[in-house]
MARLUM-755980 format. One record per residue (C-alpha): residue in one letter; x, y, z. Coordinates in steps of 0.001 Angstrom, whole numbers, plus 500000, padded with zeros to 6 digits. Layout:
MARLUM-755980
   type        X        Y        Z
      a        X        Y        Z
...
***
This chain:
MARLUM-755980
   type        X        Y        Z
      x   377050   657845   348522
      x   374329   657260   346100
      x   370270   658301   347641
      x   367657   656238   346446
      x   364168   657784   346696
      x   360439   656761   345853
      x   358089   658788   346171
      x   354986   657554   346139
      x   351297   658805   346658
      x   351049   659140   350110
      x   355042   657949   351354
      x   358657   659176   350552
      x   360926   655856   351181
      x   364451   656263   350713
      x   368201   654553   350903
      x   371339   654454   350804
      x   373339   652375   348090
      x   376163   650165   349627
      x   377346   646562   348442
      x   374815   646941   345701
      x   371702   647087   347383
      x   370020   649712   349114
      x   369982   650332   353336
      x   368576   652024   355888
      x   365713   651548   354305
      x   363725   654763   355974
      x   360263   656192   354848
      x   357564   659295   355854
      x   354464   660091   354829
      x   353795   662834   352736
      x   352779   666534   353726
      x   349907   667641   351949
      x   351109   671452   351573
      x   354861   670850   350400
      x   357908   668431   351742
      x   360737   670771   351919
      x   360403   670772   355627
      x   359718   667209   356268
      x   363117   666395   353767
      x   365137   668934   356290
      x   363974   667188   359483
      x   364302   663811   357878
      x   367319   664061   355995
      x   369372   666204   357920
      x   371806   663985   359632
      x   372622   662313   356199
      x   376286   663475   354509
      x   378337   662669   351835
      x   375549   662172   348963
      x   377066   662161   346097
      x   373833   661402   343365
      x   370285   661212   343955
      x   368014   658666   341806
      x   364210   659091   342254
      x   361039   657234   341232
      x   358405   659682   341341
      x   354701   659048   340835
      x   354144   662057   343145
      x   353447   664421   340677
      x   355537   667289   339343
      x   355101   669487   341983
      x   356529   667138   344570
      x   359407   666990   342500
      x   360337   670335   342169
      x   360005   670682   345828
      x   362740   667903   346059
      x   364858   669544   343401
      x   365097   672702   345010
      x   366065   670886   348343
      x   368530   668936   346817
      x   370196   671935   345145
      x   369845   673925   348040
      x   371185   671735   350516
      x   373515   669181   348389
      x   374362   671161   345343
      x   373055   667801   343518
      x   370333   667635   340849
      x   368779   664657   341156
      x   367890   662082   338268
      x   364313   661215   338097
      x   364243   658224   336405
      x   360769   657353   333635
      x   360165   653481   332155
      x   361527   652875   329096
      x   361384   650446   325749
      x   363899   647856   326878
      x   366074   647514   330060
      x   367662   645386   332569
      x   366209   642240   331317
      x   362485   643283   330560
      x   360811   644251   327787
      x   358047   646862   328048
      x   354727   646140   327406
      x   353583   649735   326719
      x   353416   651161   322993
      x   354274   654321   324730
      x   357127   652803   327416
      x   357623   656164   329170
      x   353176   656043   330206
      x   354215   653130   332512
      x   354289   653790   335476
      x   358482   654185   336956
      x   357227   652439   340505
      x   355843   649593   338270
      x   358509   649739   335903
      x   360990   649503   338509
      x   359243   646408   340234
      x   359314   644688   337289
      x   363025   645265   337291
      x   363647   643985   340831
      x   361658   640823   340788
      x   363461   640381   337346
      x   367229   640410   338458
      x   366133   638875   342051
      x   364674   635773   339943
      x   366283   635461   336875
      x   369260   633309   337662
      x   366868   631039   340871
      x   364148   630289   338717
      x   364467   631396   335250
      x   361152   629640   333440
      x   358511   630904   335986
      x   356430   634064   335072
      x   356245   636547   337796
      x   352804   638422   338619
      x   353311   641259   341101
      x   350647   643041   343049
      x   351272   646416   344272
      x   348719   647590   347089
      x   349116   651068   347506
      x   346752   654009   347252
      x   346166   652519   343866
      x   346484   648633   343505
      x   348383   647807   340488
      x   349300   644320   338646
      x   352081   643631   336665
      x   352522   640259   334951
      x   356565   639287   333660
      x   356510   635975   331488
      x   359422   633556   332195
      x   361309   635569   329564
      x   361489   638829   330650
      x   358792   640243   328318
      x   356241   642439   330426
      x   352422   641200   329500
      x   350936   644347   331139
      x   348796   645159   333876
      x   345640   646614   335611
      x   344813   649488   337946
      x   342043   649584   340094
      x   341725   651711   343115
      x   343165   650879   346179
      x   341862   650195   349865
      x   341591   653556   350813
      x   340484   655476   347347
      x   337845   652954   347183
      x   336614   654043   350641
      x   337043   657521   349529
      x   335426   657514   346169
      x   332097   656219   348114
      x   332664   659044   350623
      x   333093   661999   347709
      x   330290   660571   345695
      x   327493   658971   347868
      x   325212   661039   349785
      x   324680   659008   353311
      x   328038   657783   353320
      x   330290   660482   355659
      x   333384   660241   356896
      x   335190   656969   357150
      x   337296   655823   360154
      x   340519   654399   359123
      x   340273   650725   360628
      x   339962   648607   358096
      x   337630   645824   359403
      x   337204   642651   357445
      x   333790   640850   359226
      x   331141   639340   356984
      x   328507   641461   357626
      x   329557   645170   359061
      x   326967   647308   362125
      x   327839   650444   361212
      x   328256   652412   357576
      x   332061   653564   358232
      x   332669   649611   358684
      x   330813   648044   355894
      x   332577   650575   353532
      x   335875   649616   354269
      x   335565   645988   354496
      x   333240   645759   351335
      x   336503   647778   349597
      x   338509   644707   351327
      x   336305   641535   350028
      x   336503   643789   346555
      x   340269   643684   346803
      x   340593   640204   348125
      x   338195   639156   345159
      x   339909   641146   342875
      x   343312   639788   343213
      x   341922   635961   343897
      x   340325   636313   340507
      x   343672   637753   338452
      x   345456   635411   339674
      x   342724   632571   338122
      x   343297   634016   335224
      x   346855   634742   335021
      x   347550   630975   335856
      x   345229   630371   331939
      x   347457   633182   330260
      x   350644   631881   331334
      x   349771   628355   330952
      x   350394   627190   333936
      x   352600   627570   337013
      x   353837   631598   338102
      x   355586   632854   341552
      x   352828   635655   343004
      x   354720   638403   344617
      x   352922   641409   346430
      x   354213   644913   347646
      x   352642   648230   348987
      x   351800   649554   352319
      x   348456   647971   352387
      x   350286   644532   351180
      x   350317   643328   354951
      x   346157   644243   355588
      x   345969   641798   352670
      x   347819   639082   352784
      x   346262   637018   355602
      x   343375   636688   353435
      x   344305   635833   350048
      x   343530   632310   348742
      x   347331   631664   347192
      x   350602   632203   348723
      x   352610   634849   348037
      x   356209   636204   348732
      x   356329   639711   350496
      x   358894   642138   349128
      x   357891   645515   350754
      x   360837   647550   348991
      x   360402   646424   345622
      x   361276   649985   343608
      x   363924   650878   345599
      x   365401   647028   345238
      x   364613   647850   341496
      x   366598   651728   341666
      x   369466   650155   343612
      x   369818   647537   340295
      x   369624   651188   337916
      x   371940   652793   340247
      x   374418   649819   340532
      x   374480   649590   336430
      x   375481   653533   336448
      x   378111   653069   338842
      x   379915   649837   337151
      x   379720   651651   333398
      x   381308   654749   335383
      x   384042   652592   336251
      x   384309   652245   332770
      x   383997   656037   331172
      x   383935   659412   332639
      x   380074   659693   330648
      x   377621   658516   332689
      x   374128   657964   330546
      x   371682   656603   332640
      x   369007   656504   330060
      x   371564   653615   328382
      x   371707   649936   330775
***
């Protein structure tokens, strides 16, 4: 059985590979001193892995930590898996492919294969709310146009806390009224208009790059806190890089049908 795993900033999120598409879909948040415990508690009652394919924007010392477990416990090195060139239907917008992001890389493989054959001539603009909010924008081609990265809900709460003076600690609700009573609340709803106006605005403008007409998907764990309050409509795909590692993992194991090399660097 093939693992898929994304690591993220603040999650883990894994699956299984079966039919093609990944399953029991399962996630934790991260420790803050190391995950080698938290893998053992979480992964323990999983058998017969096989491979392991990661997206990792974790950092390198979360993925030695899942290295060693995975050698330790499985005897498997996994693959950790970095954005390339060309691939899988999209073309990289980067001059340096590898410096894109692998979760946004990824995404922009999923929403590729999940569209490509439905509605082939409609760009694709993805929003990724996580602890960074990232946009990607795929024209009706497959050619990525590129994307921005602005802080997300919670750093932007944070960055006031670690750099402003009368602004303490902030409580984690993440109130959305007009006009906020107490400092902890008008913090983290100003970072919420900022989003909302953020994305409202890209989207303006994306719709005059593209020339008209795009489907608007958005992903992330803060996707849902969102939503509700965006001005366009938008389709919710909460699992988009491990949809877009179960398309990289499916592509190794048809060519290994095919040879007894498996190259996963080659679609």
């Amino acid at each position: 059985m093939i693992l898929l795993v994304d690591i993220g900033n603040s999650r883990i999120k894994w699956a299984q590979l079966h039919g093609g598409k990944p399953v029991e879909i399962k996630a934790m948040i991260r420790g803050k001193t190391g995950i080698k415990r938290d893998l053992s508690k979480a992964w323990k009652g999983l058998e017969s892995i096989s491979q392991v394919i990661v997206a990792n924007v974790g950092g390198s010392k979360v993925a030695e930590q899942l290295r060693e477990w995975s050698q330790s416990n499985w005897q498997i090195t996994p693959e950790f898996l970095i954005a390339r060139s060309n691939g899988y239907g999209v073309r990289n917008a980067y001059s340096i492919p590898e410096d894109l992001g692998i979760d946004r890389w990824l995404g922009l493989i999923a929403v590729r294969q999940r569209y490509r054959n439905v509605d082939h001539n409609s760009a694709i603009c993805i929003i990724d709310c996580g602890t960074a909010i990232t946009v990607d924008v795929l024209a009706a081609g497959g050619k990525h146009l590129g994307g921005l990265i602005v802080p997300g809900l919670v750093s932007m709460s944070k960055l006031l806390v670690d750099n402003t003076a009368g602004v303490n600690e902030i409580n984690g609700k993440m109130e959305h009224s007009l006009l906020a009573s107490t400092t902890s609340a008008a913090v983290n709803a100003g970072a919420l208009y900022a989003t909302i106006s953020f994305i409202d605005r890209i989207n303006s403008d994306v719709a005059a790059e593209v020339k008209g007409e795009f489907k608007r998907i958005i992903t992330g764990g803060d996707a849902l806190r969102i939503l509700p309050l965006l001005r366009d409509k938008y389709e919710h795909l909460p699992d988009l890089v491990l949809w877009g590692l179960a398309q990289v993992a499916r592509n190794t194991v048809s060519k290994a049908k095919q040879t007894t090399s498996v190259d996963y660097a080659t679609p």
